[in-house]
Each structure stands twice: as C-alpha cells, then as structure tokens.
C-alpha positions in Angstrom: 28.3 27.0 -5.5 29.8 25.9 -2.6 26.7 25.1 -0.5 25.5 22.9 -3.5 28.6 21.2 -3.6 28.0 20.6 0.0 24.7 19.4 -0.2 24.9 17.1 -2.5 28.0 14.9 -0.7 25.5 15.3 2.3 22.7 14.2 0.3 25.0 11.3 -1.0 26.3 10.1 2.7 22.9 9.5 3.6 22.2 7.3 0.8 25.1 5.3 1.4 24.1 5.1 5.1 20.8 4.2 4.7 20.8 1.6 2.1 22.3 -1.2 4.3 19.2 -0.2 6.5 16.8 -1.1 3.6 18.7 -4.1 2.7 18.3 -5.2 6.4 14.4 -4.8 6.4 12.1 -8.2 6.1 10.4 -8.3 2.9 6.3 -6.6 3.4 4.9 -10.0 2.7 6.3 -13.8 2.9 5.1 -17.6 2.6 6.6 -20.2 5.4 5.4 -23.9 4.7 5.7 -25.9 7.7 6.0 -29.4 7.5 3.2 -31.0 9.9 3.2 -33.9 12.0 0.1 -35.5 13.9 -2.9 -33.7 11.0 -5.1 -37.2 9.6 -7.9 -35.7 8.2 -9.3 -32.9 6.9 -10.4 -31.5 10.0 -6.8 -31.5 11.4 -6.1 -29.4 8.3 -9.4 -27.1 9.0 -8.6 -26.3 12.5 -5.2 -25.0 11.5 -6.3 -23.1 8.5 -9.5 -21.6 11.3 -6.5 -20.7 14.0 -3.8 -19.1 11.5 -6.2 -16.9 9.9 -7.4 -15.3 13.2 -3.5 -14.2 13.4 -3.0 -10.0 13.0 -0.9 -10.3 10.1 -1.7 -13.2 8.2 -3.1 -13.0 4.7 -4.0 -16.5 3.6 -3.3 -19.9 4.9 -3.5 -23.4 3.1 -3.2 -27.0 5.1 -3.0 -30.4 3.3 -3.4 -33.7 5.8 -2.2 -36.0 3.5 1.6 -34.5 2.3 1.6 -33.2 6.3 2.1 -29.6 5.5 0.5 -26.3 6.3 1.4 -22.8 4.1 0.8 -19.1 5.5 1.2 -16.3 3.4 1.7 -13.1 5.8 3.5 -9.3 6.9 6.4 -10.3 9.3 6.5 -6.7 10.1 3.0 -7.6 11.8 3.8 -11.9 13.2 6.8 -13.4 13.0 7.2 -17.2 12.0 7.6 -18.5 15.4 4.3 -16.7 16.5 2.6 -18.9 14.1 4.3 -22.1 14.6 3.6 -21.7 18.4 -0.3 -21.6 17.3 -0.2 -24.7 15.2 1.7 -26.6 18.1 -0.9 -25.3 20.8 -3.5 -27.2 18.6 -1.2 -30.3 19.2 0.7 -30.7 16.0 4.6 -30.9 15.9 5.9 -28.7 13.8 9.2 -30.4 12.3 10.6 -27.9 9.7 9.6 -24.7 8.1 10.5 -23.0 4.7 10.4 -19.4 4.2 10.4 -17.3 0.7 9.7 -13.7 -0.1 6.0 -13.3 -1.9 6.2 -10.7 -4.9 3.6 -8.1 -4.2 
C-alpha cells in the first residue's frame, strides 16, 4: 500500500512540474500579419507570397498591395517570426509592425 501511496504523490509531482513546461511551449501553428511598406502592385505582393512559401515551416501565405499587408500562417517550432520578416525586408520592403495569433488546428 505504501508503494502505491508513493507512486502516486510521484506521479503527481511530475505533473505539477511539467505543466508550466507545456504552458511555456509556442502554440504548433500561428498567423503573423505584417504590415507592409514599399508593395504597389500585384507583383510586389507575388514576390512575397513566392519567397515566404519557400520558408521550412510555412504553411500558407497571403499579401495584399493595396491595404500594405502580408499574412503567413506557419509552425514556430520550425521559423520563427523574425526569420520571415528578414525575408520580406531582403526583397526590399519595410516591415513596420507585425501581429501574431494562435491558429486552431
């Protein structure tokens, strides 16, 4: 009886140990919009859409020229935001804000 009793406060620790560890852990799959300066047509919009879905990681990507704004969906376990604002700034953009949300799913 003992070792049961035993057991089960381990078994109990661990949980309480471990769940600030899952609480810390990025969500599997997120959307940042970044708000875009410099993009006029719709080939600005198509060569960021053409570099962001080359990125390991990223899952689907969206650009609009005309509201300035560019939306990836993607794993920040595999890229993390600032990889992806780097590539939209190497094309020559300015990246001047960014939003991130948790995707369900």
């Amino acid at each position: 009886m003992r070792y049961v009793v035993r057991l089960v406060m381990v078994v109990l620790a661990l949980a309480v140990l471990a769940a600030p560890l899952a609480a810390d852990s990025p969500p599997d799959t997120v959307r940042t919009t970044f708000q875009v300066e410099g993009m006029h047509c719709g080939g600005c919009s198509s060569a960021i859409i053409a570099t962001l879905e080359k990125v390991d990681g990223v899952i689907e990507v969206s650009s609009d020229h005309e509201k300035g704004v560019a939306e990836a969906v993607y794993r920040p376990r595999k890229v993390e935001v600032d990889e992806l604002k780097a590539e939209i700034e190497k094309l020559g953009y300015t990246v001047t804000g960014m939003e991130t949300e948790a995707v369900d799913g």
